[in-house]
C-alpha positions in Angstrom: 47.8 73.1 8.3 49.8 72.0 11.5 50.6 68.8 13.1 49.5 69.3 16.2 49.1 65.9 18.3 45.9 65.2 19.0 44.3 66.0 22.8 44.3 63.5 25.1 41.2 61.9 26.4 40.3 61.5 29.9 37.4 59.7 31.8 38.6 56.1 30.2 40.3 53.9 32.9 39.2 50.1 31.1 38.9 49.9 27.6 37.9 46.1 25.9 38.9 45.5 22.5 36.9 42.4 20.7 38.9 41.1 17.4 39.6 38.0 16.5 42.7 39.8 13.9 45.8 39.4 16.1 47.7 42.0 14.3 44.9 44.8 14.2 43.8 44.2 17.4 47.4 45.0 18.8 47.0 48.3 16.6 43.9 49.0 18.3 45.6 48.7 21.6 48.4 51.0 20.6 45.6 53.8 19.1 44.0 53.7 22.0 46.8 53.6 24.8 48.5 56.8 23.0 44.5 58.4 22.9 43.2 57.9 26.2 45.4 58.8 29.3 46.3 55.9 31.3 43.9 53.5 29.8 43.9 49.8 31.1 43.7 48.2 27.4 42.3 44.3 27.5 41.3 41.8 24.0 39.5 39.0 23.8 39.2 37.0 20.5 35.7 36.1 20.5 32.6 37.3 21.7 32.5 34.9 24.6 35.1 36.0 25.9 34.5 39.8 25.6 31.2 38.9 27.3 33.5 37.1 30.0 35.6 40.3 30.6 32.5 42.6 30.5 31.2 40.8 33.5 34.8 41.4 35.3 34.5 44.7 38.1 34.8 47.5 37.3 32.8 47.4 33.6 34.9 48.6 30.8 34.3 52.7 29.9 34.3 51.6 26.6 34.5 48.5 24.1 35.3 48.4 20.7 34.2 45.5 18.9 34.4 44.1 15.3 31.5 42.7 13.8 33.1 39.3 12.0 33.9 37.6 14.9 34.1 33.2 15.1 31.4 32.9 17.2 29.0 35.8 16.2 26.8 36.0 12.9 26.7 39.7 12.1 25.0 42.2 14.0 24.2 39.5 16.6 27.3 39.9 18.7 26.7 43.8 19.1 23.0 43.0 20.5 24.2 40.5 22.9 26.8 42.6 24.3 24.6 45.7 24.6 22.4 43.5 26.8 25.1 42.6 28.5 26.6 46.2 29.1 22.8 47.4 30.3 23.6 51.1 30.0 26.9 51.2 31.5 29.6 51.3 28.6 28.9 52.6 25.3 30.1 50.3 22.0 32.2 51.6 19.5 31.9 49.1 16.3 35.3 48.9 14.2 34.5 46.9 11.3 35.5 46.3 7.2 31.6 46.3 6.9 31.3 49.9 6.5 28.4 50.4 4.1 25.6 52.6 4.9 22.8 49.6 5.1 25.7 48.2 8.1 26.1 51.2 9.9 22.1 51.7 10.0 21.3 48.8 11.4 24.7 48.9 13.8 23.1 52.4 15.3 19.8 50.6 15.8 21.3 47.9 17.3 22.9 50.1 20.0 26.0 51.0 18.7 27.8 54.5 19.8 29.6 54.9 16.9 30.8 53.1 14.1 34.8 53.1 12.6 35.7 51.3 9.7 38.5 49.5 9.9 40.9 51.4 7.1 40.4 54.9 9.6 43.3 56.6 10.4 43.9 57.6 14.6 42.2 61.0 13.9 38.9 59.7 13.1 39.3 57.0 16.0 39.8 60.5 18.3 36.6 61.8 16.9 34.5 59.2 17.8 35.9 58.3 21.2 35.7 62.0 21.9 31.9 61.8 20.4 31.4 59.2 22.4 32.9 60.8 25.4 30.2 64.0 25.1 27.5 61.6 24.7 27.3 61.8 20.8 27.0 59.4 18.3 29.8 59.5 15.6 29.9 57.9 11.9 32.1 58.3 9.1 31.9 61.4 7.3 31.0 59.7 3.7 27.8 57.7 6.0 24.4 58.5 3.8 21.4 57.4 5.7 18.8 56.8 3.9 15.3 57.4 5.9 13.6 55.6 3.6 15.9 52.5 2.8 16.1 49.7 5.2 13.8 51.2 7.6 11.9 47.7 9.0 15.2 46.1 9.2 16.3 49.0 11.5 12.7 48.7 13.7 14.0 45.1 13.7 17.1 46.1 15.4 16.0 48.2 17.8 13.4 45.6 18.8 16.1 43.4 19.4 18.0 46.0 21.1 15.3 46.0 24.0 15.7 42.4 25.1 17.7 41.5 28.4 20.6 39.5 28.1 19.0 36.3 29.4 16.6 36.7 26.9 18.8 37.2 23.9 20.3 34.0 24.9 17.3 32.1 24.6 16.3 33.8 21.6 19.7 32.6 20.4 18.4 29.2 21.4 15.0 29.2 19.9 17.3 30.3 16.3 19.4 26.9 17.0 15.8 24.7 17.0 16.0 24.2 20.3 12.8 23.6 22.2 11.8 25.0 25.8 13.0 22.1 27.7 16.2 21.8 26.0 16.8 25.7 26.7 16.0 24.9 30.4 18.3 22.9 30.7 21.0 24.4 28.5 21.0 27.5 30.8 19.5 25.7 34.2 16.1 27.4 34.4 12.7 26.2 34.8 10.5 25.5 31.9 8.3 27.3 33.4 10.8 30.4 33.4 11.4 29.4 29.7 8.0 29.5 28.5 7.7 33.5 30.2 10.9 34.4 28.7 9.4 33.7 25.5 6.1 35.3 25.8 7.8 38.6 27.3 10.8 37.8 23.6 7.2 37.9 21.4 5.9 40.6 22.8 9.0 43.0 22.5 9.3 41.8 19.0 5.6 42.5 18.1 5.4 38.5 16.6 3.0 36.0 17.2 5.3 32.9 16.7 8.5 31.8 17.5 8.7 31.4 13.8 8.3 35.2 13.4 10.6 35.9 16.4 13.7 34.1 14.5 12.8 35.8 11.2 13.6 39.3 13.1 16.4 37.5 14.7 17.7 36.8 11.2 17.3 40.5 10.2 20.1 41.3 12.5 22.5 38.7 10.6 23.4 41.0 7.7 21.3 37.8 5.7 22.7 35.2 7.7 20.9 31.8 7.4 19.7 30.7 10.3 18.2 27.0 11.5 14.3 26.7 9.9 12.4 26.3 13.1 9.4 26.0 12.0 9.0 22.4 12.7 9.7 23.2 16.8 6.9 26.2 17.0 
């Protein structure tokens, strides 16, 4: 068995890494300024700000994100930012959540691949080349299970299918917040709230915005959420 250093990969001129871990986001830089030729490398420590960065020209080739984030609950972070990205950039999600249920519903969410955090710089060359080809890449010891976790995986991919704006007044809707409030959080007319959340219900196959936040809360990994039944 040789040593051979591992090919360098081309096509990646902006990389984003999101992680809040000051110390293993510098090693992220490091893996992948020595993986991918010339690289620009950027970080941001929360989800806001990654979402700030993504909107910066030209979009990143590629973003790695960590799930456990300050201002994220779970899988939530990797929806928003898939809206976010549209189609453009493909998310790689680096995470110490590495069970098979995670990486399921990570897939489903959008995800392009999915690292766990202990992974040597070979497997992080595997996936960006995956990636690269168009493939999706997962651990070698990932299981799926067809049968396991299946609704919570229709869930996700449900989710996955909202636009950005509307993610963030789902987001809303999760905090209790009723349509005028979310009008003029994000400086839109009721009006424009009330279609936002008919066009949410629909995608989501619910009848209530009840029902909506219950799918909401099945991309949290089982985090609580607000109870907002008493602003249906």
């Amino acid at each position: 068995m040789t040593n051979d250093p591992l090919t360098p990969i081309n096509g990646i001129s902006r990389a984003l890494v999101i992680d809040d871990h000051p110390l293993f986001c510098d090693a992220l830089v490091l893996t992948l300024r020595s993986l991918c030729t010339g690289a620009r490398v950027e970080t941001a420590a929360s989800l806001a700000e990654g979402l700030t960065r993504v909107a910066e020209a030209p979009a990143p080739d590629i973003v790695l994100l960590d799930l456990n984030l300050p201002d994220v609950n779970g899988l939530d972070g990797l929806l928003r930012l898939r809206a976010a990205l549209g189609q453009t950039s493909p998310v790689i999600v680096v995470s110490s959540m590495a069970d098979s249920r995670t990486i399921s519903k990570a897939l489903s969410a959008g995800a392009a691949a999915f690292v766990p955090k202990h992974s040597q710089k070979p497997a992080f060359h595997k996936a960006l080349s995956a990636v690269r080809r168009g493939e999706v890449y997962t651990p070698e010891d990932y299981l799926p299970d067809a049968h396991e976790g299946s609704e919570e995986n229709d869930a996700m991919e449900r989710l996955a299918t909202l636009t950005n704006q509307q993610s963030r007044i789902l987001q809303l809707i999760c905090e209790g917040k009723l349509n005028k409030q979310i009008a003029f959080d994000l400086s839109i007319a009721e009006t424009t709230v009330k279609a936002h959340v008919t066009a949410i219900m629909r995608k989501l196959g619910v009848q209530s915005r009840t029902q909506a936040v219950l799918v909401a809360q099945d991309a949290r990994l089982g985090g609580s959420l607000p109870d907002p039944s008493h602003h249906a």
